[in-house]
C-alpha positions in Angstrom: 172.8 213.0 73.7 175.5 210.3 74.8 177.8 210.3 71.6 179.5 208.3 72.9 177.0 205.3 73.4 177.0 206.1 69.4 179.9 205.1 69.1 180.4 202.9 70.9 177.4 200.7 69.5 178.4 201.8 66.0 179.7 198.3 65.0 176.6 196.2 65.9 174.4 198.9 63.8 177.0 198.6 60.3 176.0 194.0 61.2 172.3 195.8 60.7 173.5 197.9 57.5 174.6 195.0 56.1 171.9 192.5 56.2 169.6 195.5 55.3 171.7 196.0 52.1 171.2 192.7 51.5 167.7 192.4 51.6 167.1 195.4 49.3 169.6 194.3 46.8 167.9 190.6 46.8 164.1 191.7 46.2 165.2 195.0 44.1 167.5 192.6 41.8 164.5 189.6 41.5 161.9 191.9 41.9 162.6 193.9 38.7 163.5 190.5 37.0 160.5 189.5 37.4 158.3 192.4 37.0 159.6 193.1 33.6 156.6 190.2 32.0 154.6 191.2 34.3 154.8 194.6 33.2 154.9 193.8 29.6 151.6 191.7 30.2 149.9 194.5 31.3 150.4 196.6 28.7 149.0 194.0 26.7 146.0 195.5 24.2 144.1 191.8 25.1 142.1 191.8 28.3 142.9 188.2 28.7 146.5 188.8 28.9 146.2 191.9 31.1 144.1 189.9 33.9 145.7 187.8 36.0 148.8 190.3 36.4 146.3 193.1 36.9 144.8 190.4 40.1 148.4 190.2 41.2 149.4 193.5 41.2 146.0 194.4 42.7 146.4 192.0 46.1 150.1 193.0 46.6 149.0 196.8 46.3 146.6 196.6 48.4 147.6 194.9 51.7 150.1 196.0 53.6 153.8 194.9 53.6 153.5 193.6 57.1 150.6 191.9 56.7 152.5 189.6 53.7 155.0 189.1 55.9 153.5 187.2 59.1 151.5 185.3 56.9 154.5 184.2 54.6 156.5 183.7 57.8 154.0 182.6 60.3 151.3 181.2 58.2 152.6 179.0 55.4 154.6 176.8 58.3 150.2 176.7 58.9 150.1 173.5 56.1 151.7 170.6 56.4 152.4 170.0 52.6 154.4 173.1 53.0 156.4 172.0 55.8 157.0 168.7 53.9 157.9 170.6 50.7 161.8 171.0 49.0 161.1 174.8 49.8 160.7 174.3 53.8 164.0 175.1 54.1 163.9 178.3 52.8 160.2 179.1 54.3 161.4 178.5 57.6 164.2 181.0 57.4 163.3 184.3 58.4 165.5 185.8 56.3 164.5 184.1 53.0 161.1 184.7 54.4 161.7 188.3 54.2 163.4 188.2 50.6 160.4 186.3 49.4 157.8 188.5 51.1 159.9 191.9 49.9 159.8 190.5 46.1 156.2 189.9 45.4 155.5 193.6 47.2 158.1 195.0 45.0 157.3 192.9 42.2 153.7 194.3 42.0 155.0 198.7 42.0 157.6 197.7 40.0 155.2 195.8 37.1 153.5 199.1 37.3 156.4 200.9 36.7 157.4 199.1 33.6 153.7 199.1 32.7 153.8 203.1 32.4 156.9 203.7 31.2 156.3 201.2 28.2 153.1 203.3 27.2 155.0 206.4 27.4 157.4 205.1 24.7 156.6 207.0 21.8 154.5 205.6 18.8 156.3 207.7 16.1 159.6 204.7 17.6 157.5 201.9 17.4 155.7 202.5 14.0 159.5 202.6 12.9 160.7 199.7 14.0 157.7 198.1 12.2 158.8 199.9 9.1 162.1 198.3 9.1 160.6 195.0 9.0 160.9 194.3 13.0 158.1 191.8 13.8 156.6 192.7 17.4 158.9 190.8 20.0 161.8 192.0 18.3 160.8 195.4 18.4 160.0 194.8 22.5 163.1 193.5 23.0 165.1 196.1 20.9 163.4 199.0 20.8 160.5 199.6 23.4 162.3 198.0 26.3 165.3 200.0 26.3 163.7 202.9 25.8 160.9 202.1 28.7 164.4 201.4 30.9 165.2 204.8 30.5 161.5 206.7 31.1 161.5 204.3 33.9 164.1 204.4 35.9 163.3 207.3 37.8 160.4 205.9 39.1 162.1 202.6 40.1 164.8 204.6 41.8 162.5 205.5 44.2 160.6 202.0 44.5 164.3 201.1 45.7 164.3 203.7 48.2 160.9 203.0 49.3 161.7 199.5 50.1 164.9 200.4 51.6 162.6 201.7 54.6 160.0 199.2 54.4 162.9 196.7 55.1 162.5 198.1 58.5 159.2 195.5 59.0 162.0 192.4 58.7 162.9 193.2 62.4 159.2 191.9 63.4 160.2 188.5 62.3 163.1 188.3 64.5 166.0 189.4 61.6 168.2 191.8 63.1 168.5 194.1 60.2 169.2 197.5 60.8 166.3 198.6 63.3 166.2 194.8 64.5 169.7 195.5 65.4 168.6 199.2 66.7 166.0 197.7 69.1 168.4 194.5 70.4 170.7 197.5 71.5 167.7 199.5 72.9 167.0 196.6 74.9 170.4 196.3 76.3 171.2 199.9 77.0 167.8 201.9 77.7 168.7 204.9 75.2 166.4 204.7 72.7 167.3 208.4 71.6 170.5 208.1 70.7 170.5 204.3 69.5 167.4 205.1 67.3 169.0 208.5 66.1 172.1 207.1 64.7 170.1 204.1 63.0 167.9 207.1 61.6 171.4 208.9 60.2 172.5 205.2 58.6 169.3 204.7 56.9 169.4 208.5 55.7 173.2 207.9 54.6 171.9 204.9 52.4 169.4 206.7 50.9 171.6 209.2 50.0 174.3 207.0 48.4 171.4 205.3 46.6 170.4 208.8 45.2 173.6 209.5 43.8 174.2 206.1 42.1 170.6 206.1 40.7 171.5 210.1 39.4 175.2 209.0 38.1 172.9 206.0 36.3 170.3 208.8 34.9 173.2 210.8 33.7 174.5 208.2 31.7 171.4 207.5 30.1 170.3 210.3 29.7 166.7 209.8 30.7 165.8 213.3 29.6 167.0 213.3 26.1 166.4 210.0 25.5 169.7 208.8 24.6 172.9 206.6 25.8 175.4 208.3 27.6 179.0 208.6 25.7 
């Protein structure tokens, strides 16, 4: 092991952190935005509400992250009214490519996510609210939303992590993220063990620090009891 190829290649692989950072952040942050209708339509009681997120969350479950990604990147530049379009800009950017791509796979776990944890709110909290005169939104809003943010957030924590290393596949479409960045350096030196091992001990490094801020978060809601943090 040549440490000190490590370090010597350190700063190039912290460029790779970053963009890495900033493409989990991106389709976490607008992922769960979005998710949270999703999710709340499909936990709807009418069928009608339930299926077109149910057909969404179905094809972005069941394809594969990379597969989403060529044909966002390589096969919407396919149609010319999309190369026309006010969005071209954007589509023809890897890296929005990417952000794009990473959303609508996150967007699909993390409706589920909200999905379940607003079913596991219990009823006893809901009839309630209903009792004090809350029509139904306002008890969503107030009541089961807050407390599905809490039986969920476990589960999203590790929908982040998850898609922490799925941001891996960006490097396929040319974005030096973290292993894009890995494999440029690769190509230059011909030590794919050590270049390969340190990226390894970043990604494990972020995942930890992700853990702990997702735990300190947990703590202060406390998930397990139920109830805000003082």
């Amino acid at each position: 092991m040549q440490w000190d190829v490590i370090i010597q290649w350190l700063p190039k692989l912290f460029e790779g952190v970053g963009l890495t950072l900033q493409l989990v952040a991106l389709s976490g942050v607008i992922g769960l935005i979005l998710a949270i209708p999703l999710g709340v339509a499909r936990a709807s009681q009418h069928w009608y509400v339930r299926a077109l997120p149910y057909g969404y969350i179905f094809l972005f479950r069941g394809t594969p992250l990379l597969v989403q990604l060529f044909l966002v990147y390589y096969g919407l530049a396919q149609f010319e009214a999309v190369r026309k379009g006010p969005l071209w800009p954007y589509l023809r950017d890897p890296f929005w490519c990417a952000v794009i791509t990473m959303t609508l796979h996150t967007m699909a776990y993390i409706a589920e996510i909200v999905r379940g944890a607003i079913q596991a709110v219990p009823a006893g909290e809901i009839e309630a609210a209903r009792a004090l005169g809350m029509s139904k939104w306002q008890t969503m809003l107030f009541i089961t939303l807050p407390r599905a943010a809490r039986i969920g957030l476990p589960a999203y924590s590790n929908e982040v992590i998850l898609m922490l290393k799925a941001s891996a596949l960006a490097s396929t479409i040319t974005l030096l993220d973290l292993t894009g960045m890995a494999r440029t350096i690769i190509a230059r030196t011909y030590l794919p063990v050590e270049i390969f091992f340190a990226a390894g001990m970043l990604y494990l490094l972020i995942s930890y620090g992700l853990v702990l801020c997702f735990k300190l978060l947990e703590k202060w809601l406390r998930v397990d009891t139920g109830q805000l943090g003082r």
